[in-house]
N, CA, C and O atoms as CSV, one atom per row, in Angstrom:
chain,resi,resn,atom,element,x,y,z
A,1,UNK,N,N,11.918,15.434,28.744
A,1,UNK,CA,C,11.057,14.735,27.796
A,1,UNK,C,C,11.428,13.253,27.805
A,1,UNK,O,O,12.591,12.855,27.861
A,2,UNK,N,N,10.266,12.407,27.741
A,2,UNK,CA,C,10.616,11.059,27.961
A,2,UNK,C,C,10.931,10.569,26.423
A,2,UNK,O,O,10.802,11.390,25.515
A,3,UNK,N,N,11.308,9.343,26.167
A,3,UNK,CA,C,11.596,8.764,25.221
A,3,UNK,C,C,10.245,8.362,24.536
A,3,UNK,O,O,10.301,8.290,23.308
A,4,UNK,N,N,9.048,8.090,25.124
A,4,UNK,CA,C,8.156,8.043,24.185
A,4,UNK,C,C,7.700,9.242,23.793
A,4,UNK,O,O,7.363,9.328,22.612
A,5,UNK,N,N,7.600,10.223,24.501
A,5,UNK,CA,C,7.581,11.766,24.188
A,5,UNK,C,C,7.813,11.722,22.514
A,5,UNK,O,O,6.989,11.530,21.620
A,6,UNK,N,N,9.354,11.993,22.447
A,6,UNK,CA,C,10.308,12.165,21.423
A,6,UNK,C,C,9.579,11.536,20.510
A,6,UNK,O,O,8.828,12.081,19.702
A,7,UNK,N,N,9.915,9.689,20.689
A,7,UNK,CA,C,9.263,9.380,19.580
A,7,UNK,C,C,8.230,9.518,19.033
A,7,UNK,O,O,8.132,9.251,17.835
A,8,UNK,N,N,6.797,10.136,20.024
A,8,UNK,CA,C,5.905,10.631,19.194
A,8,UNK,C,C,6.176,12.352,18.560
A,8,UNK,O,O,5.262,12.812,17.875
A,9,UNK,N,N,7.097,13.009,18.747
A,9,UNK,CA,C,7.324,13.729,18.116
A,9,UNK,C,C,8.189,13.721,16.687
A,9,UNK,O,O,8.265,14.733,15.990
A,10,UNK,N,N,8.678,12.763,16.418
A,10,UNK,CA,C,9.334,12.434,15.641
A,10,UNK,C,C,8.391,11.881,14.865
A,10,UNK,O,O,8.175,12.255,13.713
A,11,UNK,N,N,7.677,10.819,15.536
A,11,UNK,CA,C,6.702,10.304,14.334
A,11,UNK,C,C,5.699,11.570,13.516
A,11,UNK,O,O,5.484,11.513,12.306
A,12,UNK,N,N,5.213,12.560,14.305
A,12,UNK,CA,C,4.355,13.665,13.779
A,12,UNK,C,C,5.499,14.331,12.851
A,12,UNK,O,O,5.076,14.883,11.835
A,13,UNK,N,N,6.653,14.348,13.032
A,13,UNK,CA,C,7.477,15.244,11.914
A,13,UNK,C,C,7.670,13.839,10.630
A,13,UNK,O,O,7.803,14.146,9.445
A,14,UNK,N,N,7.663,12.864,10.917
A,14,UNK,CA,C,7.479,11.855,9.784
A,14,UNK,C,C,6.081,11.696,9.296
A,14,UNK,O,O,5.957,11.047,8.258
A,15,UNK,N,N,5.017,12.166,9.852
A,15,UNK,CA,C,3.739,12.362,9.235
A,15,UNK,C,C,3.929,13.144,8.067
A,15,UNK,O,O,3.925,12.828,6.877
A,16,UNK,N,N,4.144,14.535,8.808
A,16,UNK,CA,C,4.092,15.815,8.075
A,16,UNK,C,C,5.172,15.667,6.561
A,16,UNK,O,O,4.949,15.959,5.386
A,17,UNK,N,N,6.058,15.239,7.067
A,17,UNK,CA,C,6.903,14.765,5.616
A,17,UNK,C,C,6.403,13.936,4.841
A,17,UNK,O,O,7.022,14.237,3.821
A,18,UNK,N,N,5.792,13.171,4.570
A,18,UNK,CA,C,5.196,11.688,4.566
A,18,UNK,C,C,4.140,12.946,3.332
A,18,UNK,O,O,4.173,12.999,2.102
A,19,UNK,N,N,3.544,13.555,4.054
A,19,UNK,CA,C,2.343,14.430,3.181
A,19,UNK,C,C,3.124,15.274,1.975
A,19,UNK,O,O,2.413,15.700,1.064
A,20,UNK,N,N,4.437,15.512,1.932
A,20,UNK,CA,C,4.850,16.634,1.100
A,20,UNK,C,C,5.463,16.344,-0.341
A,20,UNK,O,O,6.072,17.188,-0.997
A,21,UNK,N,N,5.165,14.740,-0.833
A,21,UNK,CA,C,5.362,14.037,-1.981
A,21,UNK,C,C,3.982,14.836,-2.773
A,21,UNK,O,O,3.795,15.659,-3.669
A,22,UNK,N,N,3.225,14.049,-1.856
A,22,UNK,CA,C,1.322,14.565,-2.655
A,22,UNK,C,C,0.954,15.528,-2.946
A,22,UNK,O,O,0.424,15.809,-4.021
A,23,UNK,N,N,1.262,16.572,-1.605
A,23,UNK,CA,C,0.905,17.496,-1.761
A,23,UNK,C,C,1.618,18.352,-3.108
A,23,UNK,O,O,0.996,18.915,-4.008
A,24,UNK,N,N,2.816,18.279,-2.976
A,24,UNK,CA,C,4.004,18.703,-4.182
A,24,UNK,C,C,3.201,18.539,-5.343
A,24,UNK,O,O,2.541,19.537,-5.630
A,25,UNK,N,N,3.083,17.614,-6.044
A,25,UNK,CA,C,3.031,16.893,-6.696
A,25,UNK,C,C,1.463,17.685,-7.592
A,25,UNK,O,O,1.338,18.135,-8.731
A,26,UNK,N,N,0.556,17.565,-6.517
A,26,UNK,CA,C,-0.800,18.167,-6.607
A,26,UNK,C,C,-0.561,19.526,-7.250
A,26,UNK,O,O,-0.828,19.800,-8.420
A,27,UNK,N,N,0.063,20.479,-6.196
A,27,UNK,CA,C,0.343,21.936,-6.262
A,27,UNK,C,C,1.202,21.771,-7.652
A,27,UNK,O,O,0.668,22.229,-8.662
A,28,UNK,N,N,2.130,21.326,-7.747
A,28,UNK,CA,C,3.288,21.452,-9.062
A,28,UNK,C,C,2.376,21.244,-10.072
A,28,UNK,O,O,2.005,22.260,-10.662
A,29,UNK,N,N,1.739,19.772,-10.560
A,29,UNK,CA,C,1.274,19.218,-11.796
A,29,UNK,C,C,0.029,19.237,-11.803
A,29,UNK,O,O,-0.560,18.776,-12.780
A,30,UNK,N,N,-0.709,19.794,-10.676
A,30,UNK,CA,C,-2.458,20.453,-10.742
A,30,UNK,C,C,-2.625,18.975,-11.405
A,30,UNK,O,O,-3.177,18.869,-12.500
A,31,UNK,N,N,-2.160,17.908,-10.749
A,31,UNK,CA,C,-2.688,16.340,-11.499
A,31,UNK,C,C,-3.293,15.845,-10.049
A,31,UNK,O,O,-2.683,15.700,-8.990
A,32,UNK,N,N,-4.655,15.639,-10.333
A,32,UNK,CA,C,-5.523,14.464,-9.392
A,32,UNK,C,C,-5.283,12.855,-9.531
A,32,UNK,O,O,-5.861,11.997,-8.863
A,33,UNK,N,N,-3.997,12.565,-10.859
A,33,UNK,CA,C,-4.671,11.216,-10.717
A,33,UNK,C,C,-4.960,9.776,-9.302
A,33,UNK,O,O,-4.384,9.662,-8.220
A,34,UNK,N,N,-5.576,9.278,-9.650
A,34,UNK,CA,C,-5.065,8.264,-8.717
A,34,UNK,C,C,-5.759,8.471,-7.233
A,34,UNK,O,O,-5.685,7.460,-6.535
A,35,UNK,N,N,-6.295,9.385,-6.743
A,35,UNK,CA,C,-6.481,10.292,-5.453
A,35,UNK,C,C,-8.156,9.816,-5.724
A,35,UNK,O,O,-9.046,10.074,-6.534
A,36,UNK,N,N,-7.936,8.862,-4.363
A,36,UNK,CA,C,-9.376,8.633,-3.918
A,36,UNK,C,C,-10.448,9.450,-2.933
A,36,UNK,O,O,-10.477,9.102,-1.753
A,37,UNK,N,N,-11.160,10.317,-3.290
A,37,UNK,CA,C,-11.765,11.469,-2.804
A,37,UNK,C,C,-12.306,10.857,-1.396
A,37,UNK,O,O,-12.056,11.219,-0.246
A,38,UNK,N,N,-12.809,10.219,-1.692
A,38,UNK,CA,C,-13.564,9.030,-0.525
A,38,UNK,C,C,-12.712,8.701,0.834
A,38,UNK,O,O,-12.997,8.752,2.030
A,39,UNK,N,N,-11.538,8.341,0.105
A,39,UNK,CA,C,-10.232,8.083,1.471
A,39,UNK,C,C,-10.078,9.274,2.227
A,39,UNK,O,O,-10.242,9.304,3.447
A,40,UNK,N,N,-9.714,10.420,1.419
A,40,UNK,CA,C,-8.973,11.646,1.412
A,40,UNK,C,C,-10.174,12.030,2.892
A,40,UNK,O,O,-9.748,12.361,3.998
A,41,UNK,N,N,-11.542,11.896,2.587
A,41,UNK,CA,C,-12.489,12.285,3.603
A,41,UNK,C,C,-12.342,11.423,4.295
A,41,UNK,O,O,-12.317,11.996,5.385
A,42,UNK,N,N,-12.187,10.155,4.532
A,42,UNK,CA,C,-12.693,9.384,5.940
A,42,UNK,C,C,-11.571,9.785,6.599
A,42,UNK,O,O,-11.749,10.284,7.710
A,43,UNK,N,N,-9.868,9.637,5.970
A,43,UNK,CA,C,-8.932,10.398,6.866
A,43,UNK,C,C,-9.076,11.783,7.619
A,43,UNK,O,O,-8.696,12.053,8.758
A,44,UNK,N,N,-9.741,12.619,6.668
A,44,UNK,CA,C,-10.047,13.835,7.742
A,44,UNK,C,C,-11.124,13.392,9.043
A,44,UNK,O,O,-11.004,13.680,10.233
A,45,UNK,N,N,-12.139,12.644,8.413
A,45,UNK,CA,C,-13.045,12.378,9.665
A,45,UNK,C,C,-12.576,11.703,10.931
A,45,UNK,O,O,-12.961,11.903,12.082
A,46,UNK,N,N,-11.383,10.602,10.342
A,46,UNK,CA,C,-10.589,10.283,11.785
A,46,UNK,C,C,-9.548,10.967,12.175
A,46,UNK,O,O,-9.128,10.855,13.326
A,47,UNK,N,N,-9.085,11.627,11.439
A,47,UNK,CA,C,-7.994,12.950,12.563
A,47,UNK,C,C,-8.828,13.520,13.373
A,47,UNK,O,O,-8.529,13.483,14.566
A,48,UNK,N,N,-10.359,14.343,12.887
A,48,UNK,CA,C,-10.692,15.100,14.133
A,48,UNK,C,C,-11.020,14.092,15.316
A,48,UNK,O,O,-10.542,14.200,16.445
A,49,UNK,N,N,-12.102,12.871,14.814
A,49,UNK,CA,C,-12.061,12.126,16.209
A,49,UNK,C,C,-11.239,11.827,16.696
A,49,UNK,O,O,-11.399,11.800,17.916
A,50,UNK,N,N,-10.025,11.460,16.260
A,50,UNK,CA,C,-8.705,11.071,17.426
A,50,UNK,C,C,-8.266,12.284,17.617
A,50,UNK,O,O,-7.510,12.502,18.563
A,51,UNK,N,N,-8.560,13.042,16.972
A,51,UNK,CA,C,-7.995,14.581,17.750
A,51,UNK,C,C,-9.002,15.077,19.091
A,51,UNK,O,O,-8.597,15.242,20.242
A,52,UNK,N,N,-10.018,15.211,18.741
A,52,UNK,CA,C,-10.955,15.091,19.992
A,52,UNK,C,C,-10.963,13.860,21.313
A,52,UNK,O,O,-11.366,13.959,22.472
A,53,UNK,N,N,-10.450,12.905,20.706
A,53,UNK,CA,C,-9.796,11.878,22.053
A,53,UNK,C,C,-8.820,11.810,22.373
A,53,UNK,O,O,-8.571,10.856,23.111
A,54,UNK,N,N,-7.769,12.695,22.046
A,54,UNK,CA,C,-6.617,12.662,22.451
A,54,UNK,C,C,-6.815,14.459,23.443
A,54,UNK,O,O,-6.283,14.763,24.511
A,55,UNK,N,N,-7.830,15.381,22.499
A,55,UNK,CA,C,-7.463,16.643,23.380
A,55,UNK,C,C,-8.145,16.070,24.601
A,55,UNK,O,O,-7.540,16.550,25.559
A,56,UNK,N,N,-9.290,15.131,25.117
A,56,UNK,CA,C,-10.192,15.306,26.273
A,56,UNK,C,C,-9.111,14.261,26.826
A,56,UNK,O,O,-9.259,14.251,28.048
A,57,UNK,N,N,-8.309,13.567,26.540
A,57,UNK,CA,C,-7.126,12.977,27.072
A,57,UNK,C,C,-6.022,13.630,27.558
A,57,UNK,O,O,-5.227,13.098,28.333
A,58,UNK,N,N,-5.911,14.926,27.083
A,58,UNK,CA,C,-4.507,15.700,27.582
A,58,UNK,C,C,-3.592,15.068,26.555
A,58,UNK,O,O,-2.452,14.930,26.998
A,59,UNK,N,N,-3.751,14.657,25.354
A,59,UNK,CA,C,-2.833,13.706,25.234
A,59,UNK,C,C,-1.990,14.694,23.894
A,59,UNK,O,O,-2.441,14.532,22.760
A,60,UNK,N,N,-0.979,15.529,24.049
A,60,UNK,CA,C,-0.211,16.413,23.294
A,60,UNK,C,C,0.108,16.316,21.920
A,60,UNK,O,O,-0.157,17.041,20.960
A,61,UNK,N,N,1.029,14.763,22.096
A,61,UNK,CA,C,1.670,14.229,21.045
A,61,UNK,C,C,0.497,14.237,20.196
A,61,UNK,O,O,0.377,15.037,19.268
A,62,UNK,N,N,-0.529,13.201,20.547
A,62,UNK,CA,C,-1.593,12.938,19.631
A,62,UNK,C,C,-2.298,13.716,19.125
A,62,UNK,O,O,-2.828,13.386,18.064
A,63,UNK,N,N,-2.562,14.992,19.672
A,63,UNK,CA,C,-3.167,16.435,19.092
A,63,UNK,C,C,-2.572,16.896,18.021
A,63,UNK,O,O,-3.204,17.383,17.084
A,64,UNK,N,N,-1.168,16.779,18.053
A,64,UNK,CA,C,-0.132,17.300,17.176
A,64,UNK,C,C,0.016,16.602,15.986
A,64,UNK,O,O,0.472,17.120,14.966
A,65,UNK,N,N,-0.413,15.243,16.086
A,65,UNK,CA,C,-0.009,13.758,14.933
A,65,UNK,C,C,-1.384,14.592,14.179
A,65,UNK,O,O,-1.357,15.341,13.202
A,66,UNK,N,N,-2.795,14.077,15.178
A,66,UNK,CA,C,-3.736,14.439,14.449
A,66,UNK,C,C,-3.960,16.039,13.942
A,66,UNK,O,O,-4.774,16.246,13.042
A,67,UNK,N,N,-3.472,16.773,14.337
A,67,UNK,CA,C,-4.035,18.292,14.102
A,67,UNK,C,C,-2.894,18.316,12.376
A,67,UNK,O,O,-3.322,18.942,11.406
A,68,UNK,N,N,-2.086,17.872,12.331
A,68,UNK,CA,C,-0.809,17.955,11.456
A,68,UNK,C,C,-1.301,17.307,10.326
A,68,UNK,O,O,-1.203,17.643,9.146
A,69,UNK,N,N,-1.882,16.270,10.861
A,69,UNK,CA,C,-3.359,14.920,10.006
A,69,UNK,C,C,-4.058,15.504,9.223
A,69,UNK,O,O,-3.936,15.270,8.020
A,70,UNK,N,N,-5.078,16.519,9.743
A,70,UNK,CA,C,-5.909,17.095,9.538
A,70,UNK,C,C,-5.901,18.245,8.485
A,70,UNK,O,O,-6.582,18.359,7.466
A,71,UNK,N,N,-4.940,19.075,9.010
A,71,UNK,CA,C,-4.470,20.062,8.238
A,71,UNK,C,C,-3.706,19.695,6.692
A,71,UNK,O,O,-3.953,20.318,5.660
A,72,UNK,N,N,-2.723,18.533,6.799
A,72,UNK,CA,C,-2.539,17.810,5.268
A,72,UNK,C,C,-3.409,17.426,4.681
A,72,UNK,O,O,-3.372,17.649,3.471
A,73,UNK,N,N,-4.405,16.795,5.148
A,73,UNK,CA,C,-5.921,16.305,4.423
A,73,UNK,C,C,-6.528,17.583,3.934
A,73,UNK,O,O,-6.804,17.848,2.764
A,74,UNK,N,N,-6.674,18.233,4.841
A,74,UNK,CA,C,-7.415,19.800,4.257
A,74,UNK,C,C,-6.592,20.196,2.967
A,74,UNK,O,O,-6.967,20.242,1.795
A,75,UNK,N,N,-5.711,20.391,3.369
A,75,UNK,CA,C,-4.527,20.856,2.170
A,75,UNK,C,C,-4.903,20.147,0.651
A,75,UNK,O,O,-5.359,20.635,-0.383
A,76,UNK,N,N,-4.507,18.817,1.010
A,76,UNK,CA,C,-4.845,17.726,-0.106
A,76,UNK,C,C,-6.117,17.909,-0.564
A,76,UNK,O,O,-6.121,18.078,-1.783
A,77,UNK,N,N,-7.187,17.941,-0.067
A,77,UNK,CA,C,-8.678,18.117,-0.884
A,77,UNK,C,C,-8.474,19.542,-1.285
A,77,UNK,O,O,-8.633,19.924,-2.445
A,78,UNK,N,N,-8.200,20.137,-0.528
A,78,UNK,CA,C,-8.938,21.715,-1.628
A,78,UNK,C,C,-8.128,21.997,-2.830
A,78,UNK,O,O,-8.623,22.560,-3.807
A,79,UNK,N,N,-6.585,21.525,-2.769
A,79,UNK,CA,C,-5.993,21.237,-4.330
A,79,UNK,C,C,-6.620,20.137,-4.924
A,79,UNK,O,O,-6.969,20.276,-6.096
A,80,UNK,N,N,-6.814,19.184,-4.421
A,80,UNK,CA,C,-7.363,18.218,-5.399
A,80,UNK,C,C,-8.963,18.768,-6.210
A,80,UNK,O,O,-9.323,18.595,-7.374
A,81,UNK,N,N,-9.622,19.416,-5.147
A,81,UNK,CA,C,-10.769,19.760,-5.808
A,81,UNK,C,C,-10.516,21.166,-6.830
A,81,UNK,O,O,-11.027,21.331,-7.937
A,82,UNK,N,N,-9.696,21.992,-6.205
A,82,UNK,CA,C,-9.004,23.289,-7.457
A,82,UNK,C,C,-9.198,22.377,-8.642
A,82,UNK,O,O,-10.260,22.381,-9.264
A,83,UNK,N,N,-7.845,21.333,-9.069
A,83,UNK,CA,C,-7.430,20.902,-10.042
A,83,UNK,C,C,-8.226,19.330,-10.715
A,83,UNK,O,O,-8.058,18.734,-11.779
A,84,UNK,N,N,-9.111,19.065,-9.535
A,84,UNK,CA,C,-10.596,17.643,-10.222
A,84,UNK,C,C,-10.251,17.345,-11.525
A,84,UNK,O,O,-10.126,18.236,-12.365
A,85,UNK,N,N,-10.065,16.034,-11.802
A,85,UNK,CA,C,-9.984,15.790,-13.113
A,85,UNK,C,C,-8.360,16.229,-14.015
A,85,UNK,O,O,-7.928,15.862,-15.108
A,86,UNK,N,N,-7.893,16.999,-13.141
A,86,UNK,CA,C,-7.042,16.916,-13.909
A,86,UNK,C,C,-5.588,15.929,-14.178
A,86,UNK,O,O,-5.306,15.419,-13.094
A,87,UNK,N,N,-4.821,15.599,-15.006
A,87,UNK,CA,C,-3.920,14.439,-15.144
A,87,UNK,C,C,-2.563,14.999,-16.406
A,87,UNK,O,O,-2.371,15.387,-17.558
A,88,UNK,N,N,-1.980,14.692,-15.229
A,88,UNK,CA,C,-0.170,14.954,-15.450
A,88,UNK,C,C,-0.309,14.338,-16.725
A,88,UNK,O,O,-1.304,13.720,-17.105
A,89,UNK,N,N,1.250,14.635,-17.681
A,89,UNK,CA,C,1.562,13.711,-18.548
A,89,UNK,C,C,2.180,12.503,-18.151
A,89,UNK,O,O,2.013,11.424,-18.720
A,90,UNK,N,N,2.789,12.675,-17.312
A,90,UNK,CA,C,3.653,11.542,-16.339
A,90,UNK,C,C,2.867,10.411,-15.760
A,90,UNK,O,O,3.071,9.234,-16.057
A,91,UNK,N,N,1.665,10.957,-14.648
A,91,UNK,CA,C,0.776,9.985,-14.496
A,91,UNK,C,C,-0.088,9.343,-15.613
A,91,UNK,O,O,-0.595,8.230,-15.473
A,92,UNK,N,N,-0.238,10.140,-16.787
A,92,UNK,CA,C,-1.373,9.568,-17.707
A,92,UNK,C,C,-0.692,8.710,-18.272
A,92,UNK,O,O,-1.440,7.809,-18.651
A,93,UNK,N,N,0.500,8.491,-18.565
A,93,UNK,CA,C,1.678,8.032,-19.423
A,93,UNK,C,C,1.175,6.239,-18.691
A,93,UNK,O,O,0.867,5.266,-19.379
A,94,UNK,N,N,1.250,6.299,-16.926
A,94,UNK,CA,C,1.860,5.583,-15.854
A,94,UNK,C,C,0.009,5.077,-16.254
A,94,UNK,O,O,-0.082,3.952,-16.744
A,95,UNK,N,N,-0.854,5.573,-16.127
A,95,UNK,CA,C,-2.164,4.915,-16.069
A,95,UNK,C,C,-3.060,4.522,-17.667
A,95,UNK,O,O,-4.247,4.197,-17.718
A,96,UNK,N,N,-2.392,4.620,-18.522
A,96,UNK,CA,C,-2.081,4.148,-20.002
A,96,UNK,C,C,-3.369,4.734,-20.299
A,96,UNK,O,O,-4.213,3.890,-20.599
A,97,UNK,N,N,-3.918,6.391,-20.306
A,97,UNK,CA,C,-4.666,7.484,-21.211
A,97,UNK,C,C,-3.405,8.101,-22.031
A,97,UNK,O,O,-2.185,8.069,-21.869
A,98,UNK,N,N,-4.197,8.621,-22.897
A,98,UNK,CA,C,-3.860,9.503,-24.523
A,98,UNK,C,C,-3.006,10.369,-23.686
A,98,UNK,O,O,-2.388,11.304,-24.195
């Protein structure tokens, strides 16, 4: 394995970590605040296209960044939409509601 190899494997395991604050957070406190629905989709819409230009590329690493992409975004909307509207005491505290 070459050294850029690695480092794109490393970067996809720093993706995937990178997602497990939000996701936590979502799943634990069923709290949406703050979570722009709008973003949450255009990120899924560019994982699959760079996932689709990286698979007709052969390109591994990038399948893996994006497929890993994709699958946290999925994750993230369907809790966010479970729990819509809903808001932690912690965040409501942090975004100055009752």
């Amino acid at each position: 394995m070459e050294i850029a190899d690695a480092l794109g494997w490393l970067g996809t395991a720093l993706i995937l970590t990178a997602y497990a604050p939000q996701i936590g957070h979502l799943i634990k406190e069923k709290c949406t605040a703050g979570l722009s629905m709008i973003s949450w989709h255009l990120w899924l819409a560019g994982s699959v296209l760079l996932f689709v230009h990286a698979y007709a590329r052969n390109d591994a690493v990038v399948m893996a960044v994006q497929g890993v992409n994709a699958l946290a975004v999925i994750i993230t909307l369907y809790v966010a939409h479970r729990y819509r509207a809903n808001v932690c005491t912690h965040c409501a505290q942090r975004h100055g509601q009752p």
